[in-house]
N, C-alpha and C positions, 0 to 999 in steps of 0.2 A: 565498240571499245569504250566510248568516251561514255556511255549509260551501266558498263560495269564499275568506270572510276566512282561513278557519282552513286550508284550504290555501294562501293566500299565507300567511298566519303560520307555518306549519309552512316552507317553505320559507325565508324569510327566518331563520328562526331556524337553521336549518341552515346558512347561509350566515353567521351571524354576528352578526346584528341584531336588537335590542330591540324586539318591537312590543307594545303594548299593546291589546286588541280588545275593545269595549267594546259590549256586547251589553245595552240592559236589560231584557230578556226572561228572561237567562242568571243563575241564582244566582249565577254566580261572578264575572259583571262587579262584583260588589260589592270584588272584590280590588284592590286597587291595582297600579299598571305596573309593584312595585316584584319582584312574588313572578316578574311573566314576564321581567324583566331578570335576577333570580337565577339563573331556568331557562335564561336564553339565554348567560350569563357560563358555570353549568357544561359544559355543551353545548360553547361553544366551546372554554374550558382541556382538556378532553376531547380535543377534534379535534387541537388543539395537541400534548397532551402525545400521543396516535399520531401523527400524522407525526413530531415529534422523536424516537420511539424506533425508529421504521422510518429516519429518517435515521441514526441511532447504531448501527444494528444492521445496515445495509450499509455502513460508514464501515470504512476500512481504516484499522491504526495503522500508520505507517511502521517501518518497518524499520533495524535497525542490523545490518551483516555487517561481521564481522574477517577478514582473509585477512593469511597470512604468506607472503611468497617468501624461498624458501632456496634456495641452490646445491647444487651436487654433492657438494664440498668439505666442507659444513655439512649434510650429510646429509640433503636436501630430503626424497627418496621414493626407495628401493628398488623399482628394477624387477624383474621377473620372471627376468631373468641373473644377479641378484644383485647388479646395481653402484647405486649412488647416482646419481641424477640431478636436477637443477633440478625445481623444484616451486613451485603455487600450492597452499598446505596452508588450505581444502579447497580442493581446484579444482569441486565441485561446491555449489551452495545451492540452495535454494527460498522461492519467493516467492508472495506472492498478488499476484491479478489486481487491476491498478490502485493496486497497493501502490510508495508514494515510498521506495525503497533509497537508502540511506546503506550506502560500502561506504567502509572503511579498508586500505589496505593496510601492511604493513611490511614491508620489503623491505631481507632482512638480507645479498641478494648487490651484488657491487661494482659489478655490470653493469644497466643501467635494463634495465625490461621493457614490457609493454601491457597492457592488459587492454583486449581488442576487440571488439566486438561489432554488425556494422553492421544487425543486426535489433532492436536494443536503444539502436542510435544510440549506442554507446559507444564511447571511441576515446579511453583513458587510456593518459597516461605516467605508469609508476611509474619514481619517481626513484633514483637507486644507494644503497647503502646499503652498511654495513657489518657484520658481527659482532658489532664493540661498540656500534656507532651506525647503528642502519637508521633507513633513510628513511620518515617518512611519507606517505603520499597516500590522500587523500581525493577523490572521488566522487559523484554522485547519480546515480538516474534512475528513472523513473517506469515499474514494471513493465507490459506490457501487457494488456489486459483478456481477452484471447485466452489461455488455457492452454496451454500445449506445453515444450516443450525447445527454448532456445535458446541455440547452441554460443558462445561465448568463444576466443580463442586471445590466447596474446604471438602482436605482430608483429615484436620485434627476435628480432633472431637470435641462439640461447642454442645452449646442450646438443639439439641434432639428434633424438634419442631423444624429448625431451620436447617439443617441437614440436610432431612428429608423432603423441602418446601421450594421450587423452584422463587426464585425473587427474593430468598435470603440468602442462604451461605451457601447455592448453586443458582445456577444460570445460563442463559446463553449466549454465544460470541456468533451473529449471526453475518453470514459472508454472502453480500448483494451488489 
């Protein structure tokens, strides 16, 4: 009898709860409920503080990405012909899995752009901007739990070249 209490004791205390078992056979029934409530309160702050640092420790910090669009004109990216083309400077980032991005853009040409992405469910208009006055826009979205490389492209129609060029007006949102 007295090794079935002390396996319900022991279970219940591992779950959480105070019990007191009071045996007078047992030297130790002489202790008060007060030393097995102390054992069952460390036991549990214990359990407590591992699960909160296993939740802290797969918990992703969100993300802030700056991106700038420049024109031709404003010397975006040099292509490999040597000419200046339209640009998302960087047109490439990395993110972790399940990680909330905050992306900024400035966008210092006159013409709006996109930033698109329909495996990321993204489908921004970045607004015109100028030289002396670029445009802001702002962004979210919640990277996917899946790793890989997922492409980006503008959808307005810019500089031709950089369309079709990964590292100007496309890209990748790489998830590691």
């Amino acid at each position: 009898m007295r090794y079935a209490a002390v396996a319900v004791t022991l279970t219940l205390i591992a779950l959480g709860f105070a019990v007191a078992v009071v045996d007078p056979h047992h030297p130790a029934s002489s202790s008060s409920g007060a030393q097995a409530q102390a054992i069952t309160n460390e036991a549990h702050m214990h359990n407590i503080a591992q699960t909160t640092n296993a939740a802290n420790s797969t918990a992703v910090a969100p993300a802030a990405v700056k991106l700038i669009v420049k024109s031709d004109e404003e010397h975006g990216k040099l292509g490999p012909e040597g000419k200046w083309h339209d640009a998302f400077l960087p047109a490439n980032f990395t993110v972790k899995p399940g990680q909330k991005v905050t992306v900024t853009v400035y966008n210092y040409d006159e013409g709006k752009h996109s930033f698109t992405d329909p495996m990321l469910g993204i489908n921004a208009t970045i607004a015109e901007g100028s030289a002396n006055h670029p445009a802001k826009t702002t962004f979210t979205f919640t990277a996917p739990t899946e790793a890989g490389q997922y492409e980006w492209f503008c959808d307005f129609p810019c500089d031709p070249y950089s369309m079709e060029h990964k590292g100007y007006m496309r890209g990748d949102v790489t998830v590691s």
